[in-house]
N, C-alpha and C positions, 0 to 999 in steps of 0.2 A: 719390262716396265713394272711386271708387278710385285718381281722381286728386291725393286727398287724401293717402290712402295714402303712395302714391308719393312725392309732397313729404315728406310727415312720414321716409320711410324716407331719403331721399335729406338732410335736415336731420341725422339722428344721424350718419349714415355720414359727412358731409363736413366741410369747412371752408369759411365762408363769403366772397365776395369781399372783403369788408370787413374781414375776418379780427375778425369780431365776429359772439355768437349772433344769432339769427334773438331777436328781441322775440315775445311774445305775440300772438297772432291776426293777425302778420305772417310767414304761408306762402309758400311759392317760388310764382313766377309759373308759371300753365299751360304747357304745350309749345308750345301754338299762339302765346301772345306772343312764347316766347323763338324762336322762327321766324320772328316779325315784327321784336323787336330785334335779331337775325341778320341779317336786311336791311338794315336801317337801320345797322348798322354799315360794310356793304359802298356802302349809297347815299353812306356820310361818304368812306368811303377810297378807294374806286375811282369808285363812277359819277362821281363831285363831287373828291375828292380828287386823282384819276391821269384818270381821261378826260377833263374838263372843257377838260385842255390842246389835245386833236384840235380841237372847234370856235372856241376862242380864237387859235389859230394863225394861222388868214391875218391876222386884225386886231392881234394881238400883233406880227406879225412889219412889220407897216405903221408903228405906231406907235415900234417898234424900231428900224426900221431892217436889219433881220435877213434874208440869206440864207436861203435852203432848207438849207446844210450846218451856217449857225448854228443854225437851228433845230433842226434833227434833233440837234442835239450837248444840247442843252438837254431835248429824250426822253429820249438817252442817258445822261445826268446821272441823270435820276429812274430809269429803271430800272440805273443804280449802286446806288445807295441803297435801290432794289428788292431787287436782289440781295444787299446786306449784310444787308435786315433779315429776309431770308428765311433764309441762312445761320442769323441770330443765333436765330429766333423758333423753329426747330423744337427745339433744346433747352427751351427754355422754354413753350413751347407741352407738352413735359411734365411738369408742374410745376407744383404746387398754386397756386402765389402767379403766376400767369399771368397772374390777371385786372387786376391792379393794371398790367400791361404793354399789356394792351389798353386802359387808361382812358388811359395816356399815348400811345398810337399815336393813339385818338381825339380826342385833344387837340391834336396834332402838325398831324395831318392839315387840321384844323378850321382854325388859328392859319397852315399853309404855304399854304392856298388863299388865307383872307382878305389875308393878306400881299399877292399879286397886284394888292391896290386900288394900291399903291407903283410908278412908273416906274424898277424897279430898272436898273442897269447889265447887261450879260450875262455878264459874270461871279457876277456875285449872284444873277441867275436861275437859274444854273448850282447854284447852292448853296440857293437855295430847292427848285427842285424835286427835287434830292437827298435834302433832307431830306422831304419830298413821299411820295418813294419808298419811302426807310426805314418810315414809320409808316402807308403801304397793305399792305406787306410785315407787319408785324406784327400788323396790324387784321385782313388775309384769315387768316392762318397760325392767330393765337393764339383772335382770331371764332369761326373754323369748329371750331375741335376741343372750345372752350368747348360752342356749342352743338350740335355733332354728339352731344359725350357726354353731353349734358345731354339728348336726343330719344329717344338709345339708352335711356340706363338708366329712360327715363319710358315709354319701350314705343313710341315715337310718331318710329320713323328715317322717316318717308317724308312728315314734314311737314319735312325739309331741300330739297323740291320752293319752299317758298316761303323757304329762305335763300339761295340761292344769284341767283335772280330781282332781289335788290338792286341790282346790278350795271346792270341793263338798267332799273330802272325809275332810278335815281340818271344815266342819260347822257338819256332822255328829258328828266328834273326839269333837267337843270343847261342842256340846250338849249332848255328853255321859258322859264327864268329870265331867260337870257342874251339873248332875242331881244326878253323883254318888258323888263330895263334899257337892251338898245337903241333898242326905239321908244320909253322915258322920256326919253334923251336923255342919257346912259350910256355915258362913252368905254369901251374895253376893260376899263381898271384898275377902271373903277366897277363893271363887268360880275364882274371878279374878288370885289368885296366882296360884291354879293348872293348871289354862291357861297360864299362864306364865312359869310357869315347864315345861309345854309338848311344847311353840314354840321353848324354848330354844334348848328341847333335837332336835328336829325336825331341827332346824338351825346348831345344831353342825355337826349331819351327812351330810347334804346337801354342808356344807361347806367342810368337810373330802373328799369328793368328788370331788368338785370344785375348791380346790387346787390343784388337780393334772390335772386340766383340762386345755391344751393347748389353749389359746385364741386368736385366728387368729386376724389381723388387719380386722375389720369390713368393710374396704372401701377397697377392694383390685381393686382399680380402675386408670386409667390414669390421669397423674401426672398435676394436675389442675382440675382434677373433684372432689376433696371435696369443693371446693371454688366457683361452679356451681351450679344457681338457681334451688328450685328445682321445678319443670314442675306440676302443679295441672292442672289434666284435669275434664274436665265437672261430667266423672263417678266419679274417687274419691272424688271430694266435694262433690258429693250424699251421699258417702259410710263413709265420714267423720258425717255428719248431720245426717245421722241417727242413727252411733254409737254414738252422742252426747244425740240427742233421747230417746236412749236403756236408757241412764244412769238416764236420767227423768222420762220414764216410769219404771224402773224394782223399784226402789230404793224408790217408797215411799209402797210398799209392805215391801220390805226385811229390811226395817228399821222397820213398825210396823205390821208385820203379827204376830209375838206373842202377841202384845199387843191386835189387832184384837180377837187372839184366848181367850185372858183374861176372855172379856168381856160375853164369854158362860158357860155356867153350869158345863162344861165338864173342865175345863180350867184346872184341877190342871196338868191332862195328855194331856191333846192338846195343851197345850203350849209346851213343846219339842220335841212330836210328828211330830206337824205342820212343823218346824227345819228341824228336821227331813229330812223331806218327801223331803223339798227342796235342801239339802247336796245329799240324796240316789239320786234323778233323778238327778242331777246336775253331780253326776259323772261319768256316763256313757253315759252325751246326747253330748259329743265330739265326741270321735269314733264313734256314731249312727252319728250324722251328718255331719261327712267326708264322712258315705257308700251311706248315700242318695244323699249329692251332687255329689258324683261321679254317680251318673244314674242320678240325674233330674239337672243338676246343682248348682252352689254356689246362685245366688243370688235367684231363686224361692225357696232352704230350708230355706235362710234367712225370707226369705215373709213369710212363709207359720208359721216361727217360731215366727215372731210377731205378727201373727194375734194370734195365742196360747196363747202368753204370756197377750198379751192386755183382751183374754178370761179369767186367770185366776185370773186377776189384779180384774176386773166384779165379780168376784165367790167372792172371799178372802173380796170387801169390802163393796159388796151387798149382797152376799147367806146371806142365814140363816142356821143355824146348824154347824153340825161338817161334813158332807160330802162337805160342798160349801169352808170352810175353808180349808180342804184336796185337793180337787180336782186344787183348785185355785193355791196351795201351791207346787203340781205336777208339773202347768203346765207353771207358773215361775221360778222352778227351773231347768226343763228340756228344757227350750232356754234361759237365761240369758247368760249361760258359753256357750252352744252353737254357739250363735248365736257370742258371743263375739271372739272365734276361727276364725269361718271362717270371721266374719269381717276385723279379724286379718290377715287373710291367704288373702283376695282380698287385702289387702291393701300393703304387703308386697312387692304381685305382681306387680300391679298398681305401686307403687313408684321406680321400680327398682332401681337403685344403692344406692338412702334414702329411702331405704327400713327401716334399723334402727335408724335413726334419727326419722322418720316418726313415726316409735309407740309409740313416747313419745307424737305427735301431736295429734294423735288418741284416746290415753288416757288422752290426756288433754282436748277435746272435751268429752269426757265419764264423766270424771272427772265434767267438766262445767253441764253436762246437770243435772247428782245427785249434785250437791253444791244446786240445787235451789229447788230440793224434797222436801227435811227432813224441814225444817222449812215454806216452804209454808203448805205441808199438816199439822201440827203441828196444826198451825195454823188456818187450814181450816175446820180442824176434832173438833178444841174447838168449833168455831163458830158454823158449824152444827149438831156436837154432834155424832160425827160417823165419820168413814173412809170414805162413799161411793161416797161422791161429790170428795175428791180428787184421789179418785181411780178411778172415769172417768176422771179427767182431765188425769192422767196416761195412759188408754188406749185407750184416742184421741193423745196424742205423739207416743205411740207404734204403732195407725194403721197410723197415717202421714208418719211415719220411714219406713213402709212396702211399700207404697206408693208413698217415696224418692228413693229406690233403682231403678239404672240401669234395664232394661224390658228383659237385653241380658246378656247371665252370661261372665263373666270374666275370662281371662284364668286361672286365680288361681283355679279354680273350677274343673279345668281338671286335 
């Protein structure tokens, strides 16, 4: 009943996705689904949409034709387009008619992977996964605030433990698919389409959901405080700068940790193993790290989580073997999303009433710091002939980012 409630209260108050009423004995969906369509938005745009590209790479680049600095230029490309649509999505992402932007990011996203089945030129790849980038940017940005506010004002914030997990279970799904159209018999581009089949299905349910999901006016605020600057204090610039950081240190791993794993003996099976490992830890280091900050607080898990990630950055592109590949490949994957959460969760707090305007500032900062990865290291790995110089310049950004945060946690943390 009281979940009822709640729908019925949230159906007067709002305006519908569809911008049409809610029909008779057709209620908003539970909190718990739209936590699950929350996922599945992130499994269409990022696990499937934006990561998919790290284990397609060494065979992309075979079939192509393609350098390591070509390659990295074709990262760079989609985190362009990253960052334009994160720029574009945090105004919009305040803004009643938001949802109608996320049906087109999911659509985008869906349409720029299946595209992949095409042996484009590298200029056109260039411009598919720009556009690639644009509609992950939109999907995370305009996704999360949709259902962040839609958890809050249903009483139920601590089921965002399973929105954010999409990410890590959508890089597992896209390296099971892709391994299973290669043993069909499935050149790369073929491999491209069954990724596209599975964000589509992924996007229809998520949407089937999110039409019937009541969306409250994001600024439910005093009549001239949308038009009111918005207040950056000392701590959020830290907390901005080091989620800009994050996106410089994680990203020249997660763009070539397969190709990393290529280069060993073992490679036929370490290369979607390696995937792997960073999808499985990846999906469950969210709820692990809401229980930790709730005992030690938000910003010492954050610290404590780049110094991890900066270690595994060390392992993946200095170890040697198949155990430094692994271990490396753990311990990136389990604070990337992490640590991206609760950054997300100080920041929310810190910006009070642009709180959602703000996460498009956040991820455009994220955005900027991976645009300058993928084709520095590209380039830095031909030069030395190896990952391992720009995988320290990586985990000297991740330990500055550790080293940027606030010393005193935030009340998002509590």
């Amino acid at each position: 009943m009281e979940r009822k409630r709640v729908g019925e209260k949230l159906a007067q108050d709002t305006h519908l996705v569809s911008d049409t009423r809610l029909e008779a004995g057709d209620g908003p969906p539970s909190p718990l689904l739209v936590a699950v369509a929350g996922a599945l938005i992130l499994v269409t745009v990022m696990g499937i949409g934006r990561f998919a590209y790290t284990p397609l790479l060494p065979r992309l680049r075979d079939a192509l034709g393609l350098g390591i600095a070509a390659a990295g230029d074709i990262a760079t490309a989609n985190f362009v387009g990253y960052l334009l649509g994160a720029l574009l999505s945090g105004p919009i992402a305040a803004r009643a008619g938001r949802a109608r932007w996320l049906s087109l990011a999911l659509l985008l996203s869906t349409l720029t992977t299946a595209a992949g089945c095409i042996p484009w030129s590298w200029p056109l790849w260039l411009a598919l996964r720009f556009v690639a980038g644009f509609a992950s940017a939109l999907g995370v940005v305009i996704g999360t605030a949709l259902v962040l506010d839609y958890l809050a004002a249903a009483g139920r914030p601590r089921l965002v433990a399973l929105h954010f997990p999409g990410v890590g279970v959508g890089i597992v799904l896209s390296v099971l698919l892709i391994e299973a159209a290669r043993f069909g018999g499935l050149t790369v581009f073929g491999q491209w389409g069954v990724l596209g089949a599975a964000a589509g299905l992924a996007s229809l349910v998520a949407t089937a959901v999110l039409r019937r999901l009541p969306n409250p006016d994001p600024q439910p605020r005093a009549a001239g405080a949308a038009m009111a600057p918005m207040e950056v204090s000392g701590e959020l610039k830290r907390v901005v700068a080091a989620y800009g950081l994050l996106g410089f240190g994680y990203v020249i791993t997660a763009t070539f940790l397969v190709a990393m794993a290529r280069e060993l003996d073992n490679a036929l099976w370490l290369e979607p193993l390696s995937w792997i490992v960073v999808g499985a830890t990846a999906a469950p280091s969210v709820p692990l790290a809401h229980r930790l900050a709730a005992r030690f607080g938000m910003f010492p898990v954050m610290r404590a989580a780049f110094c991890v990630e900066a270690v595994g950055v060390l392992l993946a592109g200095y170890g040697e073997g198949t155990a430094a590949v692994l271990v490396g490949a753990a311990c990136v994957g389990g604070t990337f999303l992490s640590i991206t959460a609760l950054v997300l969760g100080a920041a929310r707090a810190l910006g009070g009433a642009h709180a959602d305007g703000l996460l498009g500032w956040m991820t455009a900062a994220f955005g900027f710091g991976q645009l300058l990865g993928p084709a520095l290291a590209g380039r830095l790995a031909e030069v030395a002939s190896g990952f391992g110089p720009p995988s320290l310049l990586a985990a000297l950004a991740l330990g500055a980012a550790a080293l940027l945060l606030p010393g005193r946690d935030a009340s998002a943390g509590r």
